[in-house]
NUKETOR-380145 format. One record per residue: y, x, z of N, C-alpha, C, O in turn; residue in three letters. Coordinates in steps of 0.001 Angstrom, whole numbers, padded with zeros to 6 digits, always signed. Layout:
! residues N
YXZYXZYXZYXZAla;...
This chain:
! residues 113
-025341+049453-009365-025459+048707-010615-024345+049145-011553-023177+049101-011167Unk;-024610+049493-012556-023842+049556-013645-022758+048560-014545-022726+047331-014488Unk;-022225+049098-015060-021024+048056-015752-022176+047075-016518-022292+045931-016079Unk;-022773+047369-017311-024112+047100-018361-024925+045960-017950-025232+044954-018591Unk;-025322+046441-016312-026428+045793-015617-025579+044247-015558-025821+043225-016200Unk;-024779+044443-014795-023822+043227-014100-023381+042617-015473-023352+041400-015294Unk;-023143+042811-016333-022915+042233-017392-023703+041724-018469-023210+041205-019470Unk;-025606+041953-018153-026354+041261-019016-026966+040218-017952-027743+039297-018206Unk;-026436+040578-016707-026997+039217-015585-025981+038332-015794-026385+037170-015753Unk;-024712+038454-016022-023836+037134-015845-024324+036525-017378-024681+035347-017358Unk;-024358+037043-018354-024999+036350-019843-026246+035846-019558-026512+034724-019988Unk;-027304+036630-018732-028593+035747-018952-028413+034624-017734-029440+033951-017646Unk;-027432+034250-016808-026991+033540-016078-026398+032194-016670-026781+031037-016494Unk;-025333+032699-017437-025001+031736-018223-025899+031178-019576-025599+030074-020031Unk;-026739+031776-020054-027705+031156-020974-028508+030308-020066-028875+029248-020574Unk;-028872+030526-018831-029698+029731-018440-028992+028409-018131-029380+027249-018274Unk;-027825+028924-017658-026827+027434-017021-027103+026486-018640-027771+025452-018678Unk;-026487+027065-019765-026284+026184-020549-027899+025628-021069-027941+024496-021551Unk;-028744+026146-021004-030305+025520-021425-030395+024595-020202-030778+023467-020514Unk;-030122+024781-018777-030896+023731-017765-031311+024699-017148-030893+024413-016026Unk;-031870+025721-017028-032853+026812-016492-032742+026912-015161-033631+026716-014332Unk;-030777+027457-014832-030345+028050-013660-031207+027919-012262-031763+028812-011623Unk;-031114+026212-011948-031503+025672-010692-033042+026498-010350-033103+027046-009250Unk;-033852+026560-010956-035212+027285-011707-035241+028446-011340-035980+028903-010467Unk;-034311+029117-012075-034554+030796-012035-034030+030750-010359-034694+031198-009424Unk;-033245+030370-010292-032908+030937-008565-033812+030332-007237-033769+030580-006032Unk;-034579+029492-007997-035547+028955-006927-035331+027700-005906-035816+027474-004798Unk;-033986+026641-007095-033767+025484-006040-034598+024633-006246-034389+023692-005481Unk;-035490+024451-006919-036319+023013-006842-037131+023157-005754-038199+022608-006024Unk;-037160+023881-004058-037478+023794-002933-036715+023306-002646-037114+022264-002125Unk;-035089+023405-002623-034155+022614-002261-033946+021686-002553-033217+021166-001709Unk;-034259+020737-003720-034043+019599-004512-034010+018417-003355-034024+017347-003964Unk;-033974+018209-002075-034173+017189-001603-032705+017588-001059-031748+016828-001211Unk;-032607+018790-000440-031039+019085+000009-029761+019128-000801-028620+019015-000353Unk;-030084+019291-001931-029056+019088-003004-028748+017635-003417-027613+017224-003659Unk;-029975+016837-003478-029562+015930-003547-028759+014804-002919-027999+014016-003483Unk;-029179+014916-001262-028760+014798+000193-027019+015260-000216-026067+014503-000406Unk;-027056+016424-000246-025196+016950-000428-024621+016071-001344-023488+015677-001067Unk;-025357+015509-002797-024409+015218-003669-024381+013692-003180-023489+012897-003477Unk;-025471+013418-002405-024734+011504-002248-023744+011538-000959-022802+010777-000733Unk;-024262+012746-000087-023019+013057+000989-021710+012785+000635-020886+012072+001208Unk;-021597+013584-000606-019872+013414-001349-020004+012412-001930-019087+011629-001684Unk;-020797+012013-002669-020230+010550-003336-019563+009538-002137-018459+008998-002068Unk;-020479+009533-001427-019980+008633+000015-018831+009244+000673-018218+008513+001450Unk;-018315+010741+000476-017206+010814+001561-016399+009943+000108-015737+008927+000314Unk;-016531+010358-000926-014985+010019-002161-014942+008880-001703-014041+008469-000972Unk;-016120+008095-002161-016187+006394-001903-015484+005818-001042-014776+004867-001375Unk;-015532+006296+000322-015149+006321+001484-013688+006445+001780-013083+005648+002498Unk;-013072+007630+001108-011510+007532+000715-010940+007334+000207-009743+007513+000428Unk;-011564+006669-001146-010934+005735-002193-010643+004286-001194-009553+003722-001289Unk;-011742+003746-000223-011115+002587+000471-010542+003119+001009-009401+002754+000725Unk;-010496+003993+001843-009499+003622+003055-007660+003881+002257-006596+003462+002713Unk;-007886+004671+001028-006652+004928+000514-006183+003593-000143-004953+003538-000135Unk;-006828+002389-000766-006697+001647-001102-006539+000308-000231-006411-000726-000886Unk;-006530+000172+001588-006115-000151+002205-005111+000537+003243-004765-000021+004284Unk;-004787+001492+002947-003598+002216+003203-002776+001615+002418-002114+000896+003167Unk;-002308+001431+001044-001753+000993-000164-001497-000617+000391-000402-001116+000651Unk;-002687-001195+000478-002246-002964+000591-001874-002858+002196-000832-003512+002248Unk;-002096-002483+003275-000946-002463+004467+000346-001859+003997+001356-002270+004569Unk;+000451-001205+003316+001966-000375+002912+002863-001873+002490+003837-002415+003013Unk;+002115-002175+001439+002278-003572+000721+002845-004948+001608+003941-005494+001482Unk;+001923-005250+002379+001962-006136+003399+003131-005580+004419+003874-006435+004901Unk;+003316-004371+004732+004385-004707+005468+005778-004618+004829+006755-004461+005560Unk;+005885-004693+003765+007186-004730+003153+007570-006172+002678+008711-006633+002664Unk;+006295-006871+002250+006085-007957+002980+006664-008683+003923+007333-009698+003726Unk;+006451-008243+004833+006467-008988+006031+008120-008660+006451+008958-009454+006878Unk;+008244-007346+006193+010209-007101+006405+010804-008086+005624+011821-008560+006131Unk;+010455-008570+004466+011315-009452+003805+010822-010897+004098+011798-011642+004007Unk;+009998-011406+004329+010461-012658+005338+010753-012986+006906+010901-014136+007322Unk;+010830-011581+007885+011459-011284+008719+012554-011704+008414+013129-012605+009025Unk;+013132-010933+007129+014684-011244+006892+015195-012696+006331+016310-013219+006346Unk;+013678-013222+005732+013902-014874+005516+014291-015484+006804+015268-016127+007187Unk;+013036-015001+007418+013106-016408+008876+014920-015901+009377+015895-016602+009108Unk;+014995-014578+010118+016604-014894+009981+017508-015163+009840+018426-015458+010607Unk;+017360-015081+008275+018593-016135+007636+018212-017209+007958+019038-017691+008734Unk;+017251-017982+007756+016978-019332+008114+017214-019884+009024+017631-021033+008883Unk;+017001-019120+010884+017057-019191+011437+018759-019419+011916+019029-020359+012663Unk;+019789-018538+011448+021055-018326+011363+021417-019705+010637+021864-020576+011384Unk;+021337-019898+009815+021741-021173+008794+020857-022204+010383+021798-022702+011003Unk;+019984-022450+010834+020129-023619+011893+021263-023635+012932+022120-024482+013182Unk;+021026-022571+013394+021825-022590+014601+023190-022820+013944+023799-023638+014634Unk;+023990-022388+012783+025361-023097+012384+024953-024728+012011+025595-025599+012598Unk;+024372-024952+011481+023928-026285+011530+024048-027213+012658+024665-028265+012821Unk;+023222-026458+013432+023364-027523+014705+024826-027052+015808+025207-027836+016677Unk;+025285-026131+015658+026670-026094+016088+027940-026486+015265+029064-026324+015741Unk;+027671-027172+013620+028295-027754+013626+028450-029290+014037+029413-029938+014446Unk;+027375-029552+013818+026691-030926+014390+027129-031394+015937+027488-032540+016207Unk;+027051-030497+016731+027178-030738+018203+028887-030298+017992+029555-030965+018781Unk;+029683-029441+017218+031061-029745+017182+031595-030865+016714+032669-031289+017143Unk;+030910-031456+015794+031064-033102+015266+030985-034200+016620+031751-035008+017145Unk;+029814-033794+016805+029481-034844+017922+030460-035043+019058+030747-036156+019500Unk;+031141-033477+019671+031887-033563+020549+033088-034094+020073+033717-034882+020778Unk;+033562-033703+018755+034685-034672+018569+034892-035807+018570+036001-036232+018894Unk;+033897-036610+018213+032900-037654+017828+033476-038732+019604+033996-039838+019747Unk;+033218-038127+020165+033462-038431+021918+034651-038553+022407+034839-039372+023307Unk;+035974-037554+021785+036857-037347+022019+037389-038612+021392+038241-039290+021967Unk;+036923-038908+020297+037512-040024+019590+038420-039519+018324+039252-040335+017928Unk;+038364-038538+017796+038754-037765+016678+037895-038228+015560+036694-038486+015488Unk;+038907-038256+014682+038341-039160+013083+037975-037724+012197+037545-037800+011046Unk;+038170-036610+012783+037852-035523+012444+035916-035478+011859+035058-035525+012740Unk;+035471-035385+010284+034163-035283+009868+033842-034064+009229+034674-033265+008798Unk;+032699-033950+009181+032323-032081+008358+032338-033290+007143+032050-034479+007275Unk;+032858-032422+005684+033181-032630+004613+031873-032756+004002+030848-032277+004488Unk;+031944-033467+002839+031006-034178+002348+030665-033544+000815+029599-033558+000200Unk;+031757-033077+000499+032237-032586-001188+032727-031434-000943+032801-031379+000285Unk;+033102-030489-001378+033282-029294-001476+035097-029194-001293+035688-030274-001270Unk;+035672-028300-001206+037128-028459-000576+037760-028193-002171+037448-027196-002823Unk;+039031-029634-002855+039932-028937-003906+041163-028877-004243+041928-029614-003620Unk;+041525-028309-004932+042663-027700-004838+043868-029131-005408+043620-029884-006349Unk;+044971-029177-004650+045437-030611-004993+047235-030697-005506+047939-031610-005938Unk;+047492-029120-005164+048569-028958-005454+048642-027693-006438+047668-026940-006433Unk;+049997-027330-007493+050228-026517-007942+050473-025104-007530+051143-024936-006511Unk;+050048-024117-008146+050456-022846-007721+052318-022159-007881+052595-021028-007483Unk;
């Protein structure tokens, strides 16, 4: 084939693409059931990885989530247990007979610097 040849097939190739023709001239409307088959194939794989990417995203979400009230209940958890060890240090003094109380008001300053 010539420079010439190959170069009035890709033009009458592309005239046909842009009229509609192409599918036609090459003889897919035997295929038309398989082409169509392929293109809902892909719609369904995209579809398909748009969810799962979009629950990839909200587990990402959720567990960062979940690290930060991990780190709630902790603290929370920490703030009881001083709680109740101050409580049970009260109490034991409490026994001893010590007028010793956990403070009620905040601690202030009563003398000069």
């Amino acid at each position: 084939m010539s420079g010439k040849e190959i170069w009035t097939a890709v033009r009458n190739s592309l005239r046909a693409l842009r009229k509609g023709e192409f599918l036609l001239r090459i003889r897919a409307d035997k295929l038309y059931l398989h082409i169509l088959y392929l293109f809902v194939l892909a719609w369904l794989t995209i579809m398909v990885s748009l969810k799962v990417d979009k629950t990839l995203t909200r587990e990402g979400q959720n567990k960062a989530a979940l690290e930060q009230l991990k780190i709630h209940h902790a603290e929370k958890e920490a703030d009881l247990v001083r709680i109740q060890s101050a409580s049970a240090t009260e109490k034991r003094l409490q026994e001893m007979g010590s007028e010793l109380r956990r403070p009620v008001q905040p601690a202030k300053r009563t003398g000069k610097k």
